[in-house]
Gaussian input, Z-matrix of N, CA and C with variables (Angstrom, degrees):
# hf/3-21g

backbone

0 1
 N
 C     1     B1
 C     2     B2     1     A1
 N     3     B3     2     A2     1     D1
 C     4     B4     3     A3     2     D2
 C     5     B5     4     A4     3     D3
 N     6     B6     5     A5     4     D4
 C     7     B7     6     A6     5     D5
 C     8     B8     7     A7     6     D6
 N     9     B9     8     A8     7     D7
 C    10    B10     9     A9     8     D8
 C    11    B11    10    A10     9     D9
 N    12    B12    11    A11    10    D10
 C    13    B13    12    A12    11    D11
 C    14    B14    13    A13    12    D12
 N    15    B15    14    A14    13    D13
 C    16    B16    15    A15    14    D14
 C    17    B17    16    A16    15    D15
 N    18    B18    17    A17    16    D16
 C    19    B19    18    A18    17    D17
 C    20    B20    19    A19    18    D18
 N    21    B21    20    A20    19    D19
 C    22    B22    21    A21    20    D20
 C    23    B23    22    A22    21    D21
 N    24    B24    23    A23    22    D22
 C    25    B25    24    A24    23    D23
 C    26    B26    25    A25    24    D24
 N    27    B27    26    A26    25    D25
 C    28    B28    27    A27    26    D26
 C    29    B29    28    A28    27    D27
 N    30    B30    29    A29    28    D28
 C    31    B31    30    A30    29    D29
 C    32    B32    31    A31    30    D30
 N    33    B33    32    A32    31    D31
 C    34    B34    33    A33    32    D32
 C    35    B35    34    A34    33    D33
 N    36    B36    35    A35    34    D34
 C    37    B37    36    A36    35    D35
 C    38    B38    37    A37    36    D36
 N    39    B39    38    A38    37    D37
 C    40    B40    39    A39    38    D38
 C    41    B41    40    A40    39    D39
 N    42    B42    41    A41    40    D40
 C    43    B43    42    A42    41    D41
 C    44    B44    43    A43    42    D42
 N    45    B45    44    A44    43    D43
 C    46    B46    45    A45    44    D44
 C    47    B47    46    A46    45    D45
 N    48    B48    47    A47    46    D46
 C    49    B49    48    A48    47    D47
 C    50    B50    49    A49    48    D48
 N    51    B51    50    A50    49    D49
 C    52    B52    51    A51    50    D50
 C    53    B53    52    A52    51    D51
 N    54    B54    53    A53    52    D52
 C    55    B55    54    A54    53    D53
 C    56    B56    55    A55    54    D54
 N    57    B57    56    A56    55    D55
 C    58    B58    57    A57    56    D56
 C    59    B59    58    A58    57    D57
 N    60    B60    59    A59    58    D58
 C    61    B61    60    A60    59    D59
 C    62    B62    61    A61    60    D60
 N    63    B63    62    A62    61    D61
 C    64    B64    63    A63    62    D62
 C    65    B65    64    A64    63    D63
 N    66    B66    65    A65    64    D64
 C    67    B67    66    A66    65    D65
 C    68    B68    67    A67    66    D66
 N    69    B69    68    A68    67    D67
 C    70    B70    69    A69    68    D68
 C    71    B71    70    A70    69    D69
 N    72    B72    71    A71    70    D70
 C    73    B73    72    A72    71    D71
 C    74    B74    73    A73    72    D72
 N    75    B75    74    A74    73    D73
 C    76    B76    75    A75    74    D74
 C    77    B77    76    A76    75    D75
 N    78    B78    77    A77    76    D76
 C    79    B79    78    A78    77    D77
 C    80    B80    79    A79    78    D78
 N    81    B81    80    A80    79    D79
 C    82    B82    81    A81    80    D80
 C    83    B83    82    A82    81    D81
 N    84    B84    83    A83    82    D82
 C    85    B85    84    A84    83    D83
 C    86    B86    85    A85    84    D84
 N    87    B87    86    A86    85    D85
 C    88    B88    87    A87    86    D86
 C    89    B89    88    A88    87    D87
 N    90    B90    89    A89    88    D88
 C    91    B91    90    A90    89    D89
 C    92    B92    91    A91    90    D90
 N    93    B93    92    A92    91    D91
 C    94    B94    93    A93    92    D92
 C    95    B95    94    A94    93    D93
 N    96    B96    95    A95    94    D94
 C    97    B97    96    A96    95    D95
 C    98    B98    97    A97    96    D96
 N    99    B99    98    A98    97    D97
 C   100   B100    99    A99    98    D98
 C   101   B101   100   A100    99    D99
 N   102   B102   101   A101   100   D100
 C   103   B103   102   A102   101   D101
 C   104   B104   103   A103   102   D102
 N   105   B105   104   A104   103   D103
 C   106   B106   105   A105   104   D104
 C   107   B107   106   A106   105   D105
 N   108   B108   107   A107   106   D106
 C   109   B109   108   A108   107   D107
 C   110   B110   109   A109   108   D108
 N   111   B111   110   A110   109   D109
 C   112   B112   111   A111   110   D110
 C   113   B113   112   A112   111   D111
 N   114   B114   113   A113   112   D112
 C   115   B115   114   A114   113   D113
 C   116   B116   115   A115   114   D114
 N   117   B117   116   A116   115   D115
 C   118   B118   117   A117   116   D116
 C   119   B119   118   A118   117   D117
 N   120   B120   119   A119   118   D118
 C   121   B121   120   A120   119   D119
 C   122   B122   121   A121   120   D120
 N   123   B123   122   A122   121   D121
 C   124   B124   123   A123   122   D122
 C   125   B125   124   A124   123   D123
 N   126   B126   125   A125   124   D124
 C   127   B127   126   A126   125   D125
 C   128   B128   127   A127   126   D126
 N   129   B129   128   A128   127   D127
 C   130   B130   129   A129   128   D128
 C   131   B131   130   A130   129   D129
 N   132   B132   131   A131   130   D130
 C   133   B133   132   A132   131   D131
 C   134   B134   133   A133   132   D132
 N   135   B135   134   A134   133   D133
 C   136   B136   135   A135   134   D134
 C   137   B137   136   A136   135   D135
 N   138   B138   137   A137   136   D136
 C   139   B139   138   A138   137   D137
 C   140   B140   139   A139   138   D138
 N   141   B141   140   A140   139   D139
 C   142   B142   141   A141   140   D140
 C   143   B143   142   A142   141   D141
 N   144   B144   143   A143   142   D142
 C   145   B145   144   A144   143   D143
 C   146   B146   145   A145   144   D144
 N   147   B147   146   A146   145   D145
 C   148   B148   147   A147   146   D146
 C   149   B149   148   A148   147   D147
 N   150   B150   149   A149   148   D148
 C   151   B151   150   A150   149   D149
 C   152   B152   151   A151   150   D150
 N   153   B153   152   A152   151   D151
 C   154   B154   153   A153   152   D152
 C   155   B155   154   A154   153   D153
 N   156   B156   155   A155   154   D154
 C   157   B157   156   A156   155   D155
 C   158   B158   157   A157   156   D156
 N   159   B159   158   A158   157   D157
 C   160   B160   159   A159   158   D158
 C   161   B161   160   A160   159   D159
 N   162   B162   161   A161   160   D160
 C   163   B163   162   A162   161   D161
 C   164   B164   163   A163   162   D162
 N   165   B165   164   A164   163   D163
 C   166   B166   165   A165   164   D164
 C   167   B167   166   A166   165   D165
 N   168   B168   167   A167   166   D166
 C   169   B169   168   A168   167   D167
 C   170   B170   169   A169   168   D168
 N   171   B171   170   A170   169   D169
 C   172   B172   171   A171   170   D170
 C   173   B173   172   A172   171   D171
 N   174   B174   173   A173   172   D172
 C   175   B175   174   A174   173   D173
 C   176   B176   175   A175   174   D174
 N   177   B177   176   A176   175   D175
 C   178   B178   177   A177   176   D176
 C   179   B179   178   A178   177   D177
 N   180   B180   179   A179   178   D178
 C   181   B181   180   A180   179   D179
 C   182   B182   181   A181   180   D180
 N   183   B183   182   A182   181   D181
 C   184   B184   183   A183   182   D182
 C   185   B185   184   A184   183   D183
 N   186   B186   185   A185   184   D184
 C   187   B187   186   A186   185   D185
 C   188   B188   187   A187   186   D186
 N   189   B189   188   A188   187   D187
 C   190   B190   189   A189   188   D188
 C   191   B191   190   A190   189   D189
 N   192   B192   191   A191   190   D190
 C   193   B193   192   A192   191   D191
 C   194   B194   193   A193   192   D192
 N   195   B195   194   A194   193   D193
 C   196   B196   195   A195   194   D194
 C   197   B197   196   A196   195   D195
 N   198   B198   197   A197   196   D196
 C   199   B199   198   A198   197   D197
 C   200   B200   199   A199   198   D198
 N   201   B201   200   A200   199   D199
 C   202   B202   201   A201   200   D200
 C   203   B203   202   A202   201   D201
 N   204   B204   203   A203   202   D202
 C   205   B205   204   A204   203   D203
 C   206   B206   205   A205   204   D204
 N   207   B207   206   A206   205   D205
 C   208   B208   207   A207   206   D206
 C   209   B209   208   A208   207   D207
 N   210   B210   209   A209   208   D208
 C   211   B211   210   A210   209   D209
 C   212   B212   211   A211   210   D210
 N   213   B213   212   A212   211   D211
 C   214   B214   213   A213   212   D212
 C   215   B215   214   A214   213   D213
 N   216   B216   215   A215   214   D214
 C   217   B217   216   A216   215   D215
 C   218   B218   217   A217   216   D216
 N   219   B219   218   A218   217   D217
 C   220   B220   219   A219   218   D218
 C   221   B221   220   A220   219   D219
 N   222   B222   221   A221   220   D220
 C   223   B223   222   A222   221   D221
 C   224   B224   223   A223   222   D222
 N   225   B225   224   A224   223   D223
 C   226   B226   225   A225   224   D224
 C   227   B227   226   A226   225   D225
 N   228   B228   227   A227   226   D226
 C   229   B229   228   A228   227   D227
 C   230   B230   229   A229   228   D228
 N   231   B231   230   A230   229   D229
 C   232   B232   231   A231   230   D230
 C   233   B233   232   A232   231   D231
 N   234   B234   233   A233   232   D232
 C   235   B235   234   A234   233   D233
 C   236   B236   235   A235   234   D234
 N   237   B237   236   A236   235   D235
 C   238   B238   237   A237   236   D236
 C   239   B239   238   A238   237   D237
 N   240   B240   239   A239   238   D238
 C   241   B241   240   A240   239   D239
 C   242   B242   241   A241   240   D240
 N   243   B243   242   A242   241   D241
 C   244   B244   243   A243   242   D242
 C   245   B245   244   A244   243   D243
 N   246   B246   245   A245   244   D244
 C   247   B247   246   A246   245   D245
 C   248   B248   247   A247   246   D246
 N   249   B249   248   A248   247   D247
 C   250   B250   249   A249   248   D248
 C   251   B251   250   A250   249   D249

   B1=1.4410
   B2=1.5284
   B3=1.3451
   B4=1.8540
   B5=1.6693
   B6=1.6145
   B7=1.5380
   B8=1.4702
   B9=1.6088
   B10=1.5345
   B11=1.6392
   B12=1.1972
   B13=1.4935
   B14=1.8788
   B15=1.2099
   B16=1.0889
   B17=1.7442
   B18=1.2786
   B19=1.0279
   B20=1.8748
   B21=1.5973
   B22=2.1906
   B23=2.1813
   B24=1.0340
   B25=1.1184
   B26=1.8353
   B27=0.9481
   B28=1.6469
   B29=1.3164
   B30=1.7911
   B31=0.9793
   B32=1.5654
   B33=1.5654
   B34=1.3030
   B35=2.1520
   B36=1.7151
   B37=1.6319
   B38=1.3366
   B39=1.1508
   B40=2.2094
   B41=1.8769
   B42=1.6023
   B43=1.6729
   B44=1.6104
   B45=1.3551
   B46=1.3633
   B47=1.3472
   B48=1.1976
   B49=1.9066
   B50=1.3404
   B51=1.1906
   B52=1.4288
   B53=1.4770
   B54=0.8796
   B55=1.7760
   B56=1.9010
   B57=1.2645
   B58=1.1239
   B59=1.9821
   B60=0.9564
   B61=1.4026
   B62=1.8950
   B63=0.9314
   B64=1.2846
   B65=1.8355
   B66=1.1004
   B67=1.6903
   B68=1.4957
   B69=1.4196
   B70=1.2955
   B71=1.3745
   B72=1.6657
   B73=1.4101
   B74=1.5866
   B75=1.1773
   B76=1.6377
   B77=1.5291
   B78=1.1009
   B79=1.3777
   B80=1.8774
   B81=1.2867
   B82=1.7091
   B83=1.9910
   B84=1.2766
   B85=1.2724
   B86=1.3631
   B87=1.4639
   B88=1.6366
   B89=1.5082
   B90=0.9967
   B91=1.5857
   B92=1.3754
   B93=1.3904
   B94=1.3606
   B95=1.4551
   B96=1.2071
   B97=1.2808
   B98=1.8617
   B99=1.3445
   B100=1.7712
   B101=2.1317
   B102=0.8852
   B103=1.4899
   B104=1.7806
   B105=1.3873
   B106=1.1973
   B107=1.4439
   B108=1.8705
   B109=1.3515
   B110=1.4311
   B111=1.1155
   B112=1.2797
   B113=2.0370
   B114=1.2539
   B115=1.6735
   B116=1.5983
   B117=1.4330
   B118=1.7503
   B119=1.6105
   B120=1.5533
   B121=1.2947
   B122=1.3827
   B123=1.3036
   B124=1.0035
   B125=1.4482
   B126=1.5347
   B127=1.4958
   B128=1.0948
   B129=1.5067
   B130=1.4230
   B131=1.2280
   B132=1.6221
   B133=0.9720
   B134=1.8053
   B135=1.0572
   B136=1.5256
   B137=1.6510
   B138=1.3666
   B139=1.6410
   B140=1.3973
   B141=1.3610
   B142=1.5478
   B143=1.2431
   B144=1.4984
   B145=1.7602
   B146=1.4620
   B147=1.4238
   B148=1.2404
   B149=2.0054
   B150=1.5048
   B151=1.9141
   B152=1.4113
   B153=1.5478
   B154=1.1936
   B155=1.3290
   B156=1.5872
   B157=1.0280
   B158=1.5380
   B159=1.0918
   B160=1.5696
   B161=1.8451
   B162=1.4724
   B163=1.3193
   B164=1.4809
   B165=1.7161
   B166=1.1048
   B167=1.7287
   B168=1.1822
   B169=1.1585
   B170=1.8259
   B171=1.5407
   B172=1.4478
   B173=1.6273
   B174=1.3419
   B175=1.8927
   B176=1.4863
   B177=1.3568
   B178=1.7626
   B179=1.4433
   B180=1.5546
   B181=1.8295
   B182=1.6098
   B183=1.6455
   B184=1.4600
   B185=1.0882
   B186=1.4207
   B187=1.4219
   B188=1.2203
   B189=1.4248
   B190=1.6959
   B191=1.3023
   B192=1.4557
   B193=1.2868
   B194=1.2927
   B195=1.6125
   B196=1.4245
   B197=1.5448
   B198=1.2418
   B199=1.5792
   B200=1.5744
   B201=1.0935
   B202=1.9143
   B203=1.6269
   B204=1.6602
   B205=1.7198
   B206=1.4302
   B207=1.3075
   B208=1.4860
   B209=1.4471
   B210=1.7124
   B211=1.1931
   B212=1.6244
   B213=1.1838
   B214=1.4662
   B215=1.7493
   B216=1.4378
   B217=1.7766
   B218=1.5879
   B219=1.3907
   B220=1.0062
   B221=1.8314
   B222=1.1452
   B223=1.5449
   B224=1.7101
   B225=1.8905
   B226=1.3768
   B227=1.7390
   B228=1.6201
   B229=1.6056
   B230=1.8325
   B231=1.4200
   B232=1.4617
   B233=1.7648
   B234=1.5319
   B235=1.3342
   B236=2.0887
   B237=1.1015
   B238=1.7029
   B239=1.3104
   B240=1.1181
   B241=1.0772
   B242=1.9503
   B243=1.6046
   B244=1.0612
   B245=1.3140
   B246=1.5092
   B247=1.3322
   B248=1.6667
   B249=1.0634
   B250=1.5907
   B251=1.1071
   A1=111.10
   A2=115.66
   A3=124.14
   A4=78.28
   A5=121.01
   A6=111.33
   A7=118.11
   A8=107.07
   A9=118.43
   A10=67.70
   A11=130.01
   A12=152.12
   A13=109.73
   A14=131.56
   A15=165.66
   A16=82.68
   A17=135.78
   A18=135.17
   A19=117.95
   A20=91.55
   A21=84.58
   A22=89.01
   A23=135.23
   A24=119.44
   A25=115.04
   A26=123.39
   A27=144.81
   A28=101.50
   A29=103.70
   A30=125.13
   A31=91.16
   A32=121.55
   A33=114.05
   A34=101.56
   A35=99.91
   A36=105.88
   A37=104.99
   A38=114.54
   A39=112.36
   A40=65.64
   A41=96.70
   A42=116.25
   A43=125.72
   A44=94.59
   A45=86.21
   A46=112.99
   A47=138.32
   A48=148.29
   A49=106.94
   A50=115.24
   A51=130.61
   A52=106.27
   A53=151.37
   A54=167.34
   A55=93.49
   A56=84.98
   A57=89.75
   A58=138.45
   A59=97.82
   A60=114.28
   A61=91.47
   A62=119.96
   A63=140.02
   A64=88.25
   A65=118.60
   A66=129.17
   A67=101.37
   A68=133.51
   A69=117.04
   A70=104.90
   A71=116.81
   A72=96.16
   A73=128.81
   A74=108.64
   A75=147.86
   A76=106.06
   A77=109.70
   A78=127.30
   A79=118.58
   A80=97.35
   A81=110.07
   A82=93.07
   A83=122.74
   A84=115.72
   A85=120.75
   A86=111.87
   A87=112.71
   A88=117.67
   A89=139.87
   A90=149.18
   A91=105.77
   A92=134.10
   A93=129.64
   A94=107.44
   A95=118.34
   A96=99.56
   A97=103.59
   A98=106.31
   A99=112.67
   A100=100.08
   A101=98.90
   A102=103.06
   A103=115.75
   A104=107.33
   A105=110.46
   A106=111.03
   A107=124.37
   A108=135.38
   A109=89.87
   A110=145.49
   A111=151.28
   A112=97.17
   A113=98.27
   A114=98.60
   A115=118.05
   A116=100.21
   A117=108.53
   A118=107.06
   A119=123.88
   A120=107.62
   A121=118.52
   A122=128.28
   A123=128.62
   A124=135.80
   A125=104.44
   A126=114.00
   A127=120.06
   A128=114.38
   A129=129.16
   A130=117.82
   A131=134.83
   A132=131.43
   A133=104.89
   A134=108.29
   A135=109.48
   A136=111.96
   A137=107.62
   A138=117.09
   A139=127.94
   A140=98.20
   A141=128.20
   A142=109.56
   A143=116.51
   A144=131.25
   A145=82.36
   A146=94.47
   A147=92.91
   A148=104.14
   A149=103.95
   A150=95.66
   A151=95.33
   A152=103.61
   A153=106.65
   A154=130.95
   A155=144.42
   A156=142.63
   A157=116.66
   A158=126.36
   A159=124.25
   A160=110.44
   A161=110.46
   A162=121.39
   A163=89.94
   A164=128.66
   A165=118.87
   A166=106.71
   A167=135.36
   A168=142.50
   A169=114.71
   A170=99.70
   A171=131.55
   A172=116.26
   A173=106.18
   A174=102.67
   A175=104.35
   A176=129.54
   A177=113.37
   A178=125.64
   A179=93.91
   A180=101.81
   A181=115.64
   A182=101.86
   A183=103.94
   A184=140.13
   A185=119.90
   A186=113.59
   A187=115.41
   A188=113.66
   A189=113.79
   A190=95.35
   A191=143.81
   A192=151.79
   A193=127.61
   A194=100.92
   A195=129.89
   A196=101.27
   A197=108.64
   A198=125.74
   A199=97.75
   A200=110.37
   A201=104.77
   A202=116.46
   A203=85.64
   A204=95.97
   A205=76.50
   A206=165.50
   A207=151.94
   A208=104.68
   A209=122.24
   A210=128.58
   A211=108.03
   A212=114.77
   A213=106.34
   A214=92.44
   A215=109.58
   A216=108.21
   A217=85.90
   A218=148.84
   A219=149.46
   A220=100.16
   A221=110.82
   A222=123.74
   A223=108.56
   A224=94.67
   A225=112.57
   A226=135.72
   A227=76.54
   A228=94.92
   A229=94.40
   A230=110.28
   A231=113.28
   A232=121.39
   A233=99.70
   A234=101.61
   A235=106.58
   A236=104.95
   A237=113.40
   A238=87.29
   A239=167.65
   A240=167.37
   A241=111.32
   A242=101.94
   A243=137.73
   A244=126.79
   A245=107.08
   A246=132.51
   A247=104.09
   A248=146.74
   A249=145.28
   A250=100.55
   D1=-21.79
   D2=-157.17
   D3=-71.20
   D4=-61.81
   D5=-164.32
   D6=-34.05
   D7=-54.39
   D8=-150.04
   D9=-55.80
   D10=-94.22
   D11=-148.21
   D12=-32.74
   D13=-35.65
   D14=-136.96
   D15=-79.00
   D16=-81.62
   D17=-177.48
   D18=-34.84
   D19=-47.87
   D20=-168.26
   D21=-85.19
   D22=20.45
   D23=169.79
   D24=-84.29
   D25=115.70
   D26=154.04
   D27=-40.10
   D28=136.76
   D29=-173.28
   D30=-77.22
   D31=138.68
   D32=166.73
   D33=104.31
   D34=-11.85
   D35=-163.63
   D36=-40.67
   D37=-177.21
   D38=177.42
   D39=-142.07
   D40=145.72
   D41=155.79
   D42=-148.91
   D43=131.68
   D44=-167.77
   D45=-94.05
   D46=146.05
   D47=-175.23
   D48=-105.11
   D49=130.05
   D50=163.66
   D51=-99.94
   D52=135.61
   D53=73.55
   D54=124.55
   D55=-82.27
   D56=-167.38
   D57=-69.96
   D58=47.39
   D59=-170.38
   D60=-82.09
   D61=-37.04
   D62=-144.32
   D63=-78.18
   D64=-19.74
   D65=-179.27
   D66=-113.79
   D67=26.88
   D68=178.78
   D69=-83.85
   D70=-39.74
   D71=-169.34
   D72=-76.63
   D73=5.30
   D74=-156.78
   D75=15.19
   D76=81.04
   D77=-169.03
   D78=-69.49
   D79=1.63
   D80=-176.45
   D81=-111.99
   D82=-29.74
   D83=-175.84
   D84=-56.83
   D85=138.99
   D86=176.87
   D87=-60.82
   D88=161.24
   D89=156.26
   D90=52.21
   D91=23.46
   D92=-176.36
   D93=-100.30
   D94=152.35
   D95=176.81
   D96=-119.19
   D97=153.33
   D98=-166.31
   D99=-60.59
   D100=106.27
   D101=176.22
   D102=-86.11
   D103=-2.15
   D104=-148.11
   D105=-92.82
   D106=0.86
   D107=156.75
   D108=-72.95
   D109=-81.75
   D110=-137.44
   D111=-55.09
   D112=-67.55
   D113=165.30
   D114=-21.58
   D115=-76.66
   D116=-170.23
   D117=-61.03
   D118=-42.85
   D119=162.79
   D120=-35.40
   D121=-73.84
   D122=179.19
   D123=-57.44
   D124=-0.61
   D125=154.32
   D126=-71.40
   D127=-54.60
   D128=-177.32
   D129=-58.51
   D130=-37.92
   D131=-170.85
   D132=-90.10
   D133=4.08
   D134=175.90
   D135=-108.84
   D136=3.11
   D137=-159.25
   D138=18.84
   D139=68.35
   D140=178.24
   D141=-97.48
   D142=140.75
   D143=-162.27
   D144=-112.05
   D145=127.48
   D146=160.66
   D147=-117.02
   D148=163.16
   D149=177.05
   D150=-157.63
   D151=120.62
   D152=172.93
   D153=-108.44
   D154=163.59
   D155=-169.82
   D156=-122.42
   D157=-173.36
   D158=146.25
   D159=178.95
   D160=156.32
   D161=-138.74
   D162=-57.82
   D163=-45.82
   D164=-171.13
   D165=-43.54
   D166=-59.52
   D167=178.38
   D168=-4.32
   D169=-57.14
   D170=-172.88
   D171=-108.08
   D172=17.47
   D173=166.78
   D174=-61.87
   D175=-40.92
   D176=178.72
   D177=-50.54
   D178=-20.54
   D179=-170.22
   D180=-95.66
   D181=-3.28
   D182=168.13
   D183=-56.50
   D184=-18.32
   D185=170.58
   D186=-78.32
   D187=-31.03
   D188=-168.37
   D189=-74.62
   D190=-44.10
   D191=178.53
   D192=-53.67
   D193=-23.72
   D194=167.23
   D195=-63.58
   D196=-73.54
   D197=-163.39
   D198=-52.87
   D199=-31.89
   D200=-164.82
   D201=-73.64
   D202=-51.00
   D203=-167.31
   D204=-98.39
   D205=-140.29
   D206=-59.64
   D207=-45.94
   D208=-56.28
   D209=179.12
   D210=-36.65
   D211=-49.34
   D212=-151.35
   D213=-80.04
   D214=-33.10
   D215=-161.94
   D216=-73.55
   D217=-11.44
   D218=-154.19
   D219=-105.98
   D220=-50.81
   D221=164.44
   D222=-31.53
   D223=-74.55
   D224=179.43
   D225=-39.33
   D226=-34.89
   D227=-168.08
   D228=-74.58
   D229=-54.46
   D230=-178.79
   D231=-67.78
   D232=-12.58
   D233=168.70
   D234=-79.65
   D235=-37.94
   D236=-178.67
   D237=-73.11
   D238=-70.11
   D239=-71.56
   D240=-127.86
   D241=-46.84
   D242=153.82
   D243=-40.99
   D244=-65.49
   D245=-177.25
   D246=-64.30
   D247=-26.07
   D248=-153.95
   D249=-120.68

């Protein structure tokens, strides 16, 4: 996905990573070839921040995250639910 995207990124871009960055170069896949020097070059030469995260990071904040969104996915679900 970084390629398609690679062009509208600003010199200077900030990006943030979710989890799985860590499988981009997919190093177990057949016939692929590792794209993933070619990528970071082209980070670097654009001096783009990249910052990544992942859920372990934020297990303390699950309950409050719980309380916020369940209601609404709970709303949603009974609003779809409704609707059919």
């Amino acid at each position: 996905m970084f390629e398609a995207l690679m062009p509208y990124f600003n010199h200077h871009a900030q990006i943030v990573i979710c989890g799985t960055i860590a499988q981009y170069d997919f190093p177990h896949a057949p016939n692929r070839s590792n794209r993933l020097p070619k990528l970071l070059k082209s980070f670097l030469y654009r001096f783009i921040e990249i910052r990544s995260f992942a859920l372990p990071d934020h297990l303390g904040s699950y309950p409050e995250i719980l309380a916020e969104v369940g209601p609404l996915v709970s709303q949603d679900l009974t609003a779809a639910t409704a609707a059919s």
